[in-house]
MINUDO-970257 format. One record per residue (C-alpha): residue in one letter; chain; x negated, y, z negated. Coordinates in steps of 0.02 Angstrom, whole numbers, plus 50000, padded with zeros to 5 digits. Layout:
> a,A,X,Y,Z
...
***
This chain:
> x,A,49036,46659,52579
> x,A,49140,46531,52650
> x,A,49145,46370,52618
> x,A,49065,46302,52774
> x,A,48900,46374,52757
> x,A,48911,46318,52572
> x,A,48907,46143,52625
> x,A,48783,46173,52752
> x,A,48666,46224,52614
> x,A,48700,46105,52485
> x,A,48568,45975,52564
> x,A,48431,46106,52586
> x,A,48460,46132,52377
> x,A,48460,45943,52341
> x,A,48292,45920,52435
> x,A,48211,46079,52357
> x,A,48244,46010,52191
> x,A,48201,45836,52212
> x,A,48049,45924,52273
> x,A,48030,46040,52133
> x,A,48050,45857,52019
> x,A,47909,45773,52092
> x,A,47791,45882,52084
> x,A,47849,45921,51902
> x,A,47833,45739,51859
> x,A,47646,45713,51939
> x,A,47592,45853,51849
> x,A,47664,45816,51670
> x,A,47654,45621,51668
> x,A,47531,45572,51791
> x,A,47354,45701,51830
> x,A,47363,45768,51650
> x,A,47308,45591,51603
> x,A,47189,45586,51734
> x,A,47104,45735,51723
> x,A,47066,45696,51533
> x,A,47011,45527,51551
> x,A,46887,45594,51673
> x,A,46808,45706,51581
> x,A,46800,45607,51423
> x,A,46714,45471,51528
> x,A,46605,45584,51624
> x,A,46550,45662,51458
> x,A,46510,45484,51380
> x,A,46394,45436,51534
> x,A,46301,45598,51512
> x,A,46258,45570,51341
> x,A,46196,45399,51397
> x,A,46097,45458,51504
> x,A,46022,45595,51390
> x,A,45996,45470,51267
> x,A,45901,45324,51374
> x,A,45802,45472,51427
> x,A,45758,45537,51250
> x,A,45716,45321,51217
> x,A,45621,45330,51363
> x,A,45498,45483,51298
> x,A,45490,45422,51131
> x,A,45304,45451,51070
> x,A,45226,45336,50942
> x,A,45059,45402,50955
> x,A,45071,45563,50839
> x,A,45108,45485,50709
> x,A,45160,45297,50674
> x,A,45027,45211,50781
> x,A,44872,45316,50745
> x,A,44818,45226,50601
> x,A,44783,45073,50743
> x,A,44753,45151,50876
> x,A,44599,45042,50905
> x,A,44732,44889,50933
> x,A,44825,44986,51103
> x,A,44774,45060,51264
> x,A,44933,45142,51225
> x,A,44973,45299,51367
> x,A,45103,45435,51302
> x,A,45182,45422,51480
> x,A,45365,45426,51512
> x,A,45435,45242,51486
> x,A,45290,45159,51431
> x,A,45300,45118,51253
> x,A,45239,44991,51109
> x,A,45323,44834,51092
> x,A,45323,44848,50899
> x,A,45463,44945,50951
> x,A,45572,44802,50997
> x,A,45505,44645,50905
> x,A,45516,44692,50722
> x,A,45645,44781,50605
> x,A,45596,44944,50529
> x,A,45554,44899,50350
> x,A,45458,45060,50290
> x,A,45432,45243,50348
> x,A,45239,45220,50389
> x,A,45290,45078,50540
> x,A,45367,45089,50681
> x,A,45516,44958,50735
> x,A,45712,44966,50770
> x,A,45853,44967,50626
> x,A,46035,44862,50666
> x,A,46203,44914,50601
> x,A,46332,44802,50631
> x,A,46247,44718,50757
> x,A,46199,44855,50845
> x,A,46007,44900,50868
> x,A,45944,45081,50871
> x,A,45781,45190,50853
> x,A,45787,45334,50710
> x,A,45659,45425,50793
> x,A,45806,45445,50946
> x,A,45955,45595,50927
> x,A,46087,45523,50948
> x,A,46041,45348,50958
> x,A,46111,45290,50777
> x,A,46203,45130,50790
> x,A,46366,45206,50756
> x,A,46400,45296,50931
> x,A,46267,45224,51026
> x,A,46139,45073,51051
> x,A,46033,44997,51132
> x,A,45958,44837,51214
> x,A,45816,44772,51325
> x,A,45832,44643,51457
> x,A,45672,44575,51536
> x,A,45647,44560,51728
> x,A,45545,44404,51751
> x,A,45563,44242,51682
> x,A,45406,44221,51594
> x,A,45347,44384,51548
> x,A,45365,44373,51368
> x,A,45244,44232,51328
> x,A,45154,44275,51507
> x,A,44971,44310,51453
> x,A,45016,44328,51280
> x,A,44898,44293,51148
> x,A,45016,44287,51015
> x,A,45198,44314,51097
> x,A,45339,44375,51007
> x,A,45519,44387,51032
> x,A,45612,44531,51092
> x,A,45762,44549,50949
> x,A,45882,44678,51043
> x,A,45902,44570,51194
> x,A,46096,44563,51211
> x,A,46232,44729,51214
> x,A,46372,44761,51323
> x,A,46400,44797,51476
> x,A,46450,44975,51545
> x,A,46277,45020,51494
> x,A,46157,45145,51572
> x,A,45992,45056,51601
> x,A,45813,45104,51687
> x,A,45650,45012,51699
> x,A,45514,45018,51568
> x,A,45350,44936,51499
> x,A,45308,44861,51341
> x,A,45131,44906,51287
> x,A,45049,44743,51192
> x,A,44884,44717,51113
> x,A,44731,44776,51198
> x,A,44668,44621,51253
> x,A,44694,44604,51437
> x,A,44884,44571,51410
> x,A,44983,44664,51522
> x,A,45121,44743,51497
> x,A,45293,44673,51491
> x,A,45430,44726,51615
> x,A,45610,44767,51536
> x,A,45764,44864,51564
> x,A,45812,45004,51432
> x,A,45984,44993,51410
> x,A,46102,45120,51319
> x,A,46287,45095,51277
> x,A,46413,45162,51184
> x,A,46486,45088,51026
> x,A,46677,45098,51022
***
């Protein structure tokens, strides 16, 4: 080989490695991170999801509420569920109600819902529909989370005595 066509290919080798570098470096240093914070984030929203969706079946009528079931008009339907739910804390095993820790509210009667990973938090849709027809209103206590939350519609079943039910969002976020 000569030392002509030596030269000639020098600048063909330069630009096949600086080639061969590249995609080297996207590959080590930039879509490995990628690819794994995708599918750690895609896997956290799906376990949102499957857990608003287990808060929104929850069913209070086997067992908690049918001591006084003469107080509710209560309907085992998806995402309509008792406001005891969401106005009082848990204190024994025979009522139904929400637990907090640190801060964060949850529903034992939820997988996965346990205040450590995951919480949750309602958000009503009109202004007035708390004390809207209410005979004796009460306070929603989970009102405020975070945001990046997965959320859907939902009604709070009151008392049986031509109140209606109250319109909320159901969200659930993750905790850390």
């Amino acid at each position: 080989m000569d030392l002509y066509n030596l030269v000639t290919k020098i600048p063909y080798l330069i630009m096949l490695g600086i080639g061969l570098l590249i995609i080297i470096q996207l590959y080590v240093g930039g879509l490995q991170n990628l690819s794994a914070d995708v599918d750690t984030v895609s896997k956290q929203e799906y376990r949102k999801a499957v857990i608003l969706e287990d808060l929104l079946n929850v069913d209070a009528n086997n067992t908690k509420l049918s001591a006084t079931s003469d107080r509710y008009s209560y309907d085992q339907r998806r995402a309509i569920l008792p406001i005891e739910y969401f106005t009082g804390e848990k204190e024994s095993e025979e009522e139904i109600g929400f637990k907090k820790r640190n801060g964060h509210c949850y529903l034992e009667e939820v997988k996965g819902l346990d205040g450590r990973n995951f919480g949750f938090f309602l958000e009503p849709t009109g202004l007035n529909t708390l004390t809207e027809n209410a005979e004796d209103p009460r306070g929603i206590k989970c009102s405020t989370g975070r945001p990046n939350s997965v959320y859907s519609p939902a009604l709070l079943m009151r008392k049986a005595n031509d109140n209606p039910p109250i319109e909320v969002n159901l969200h659930v976020y993750s905790i850390g």
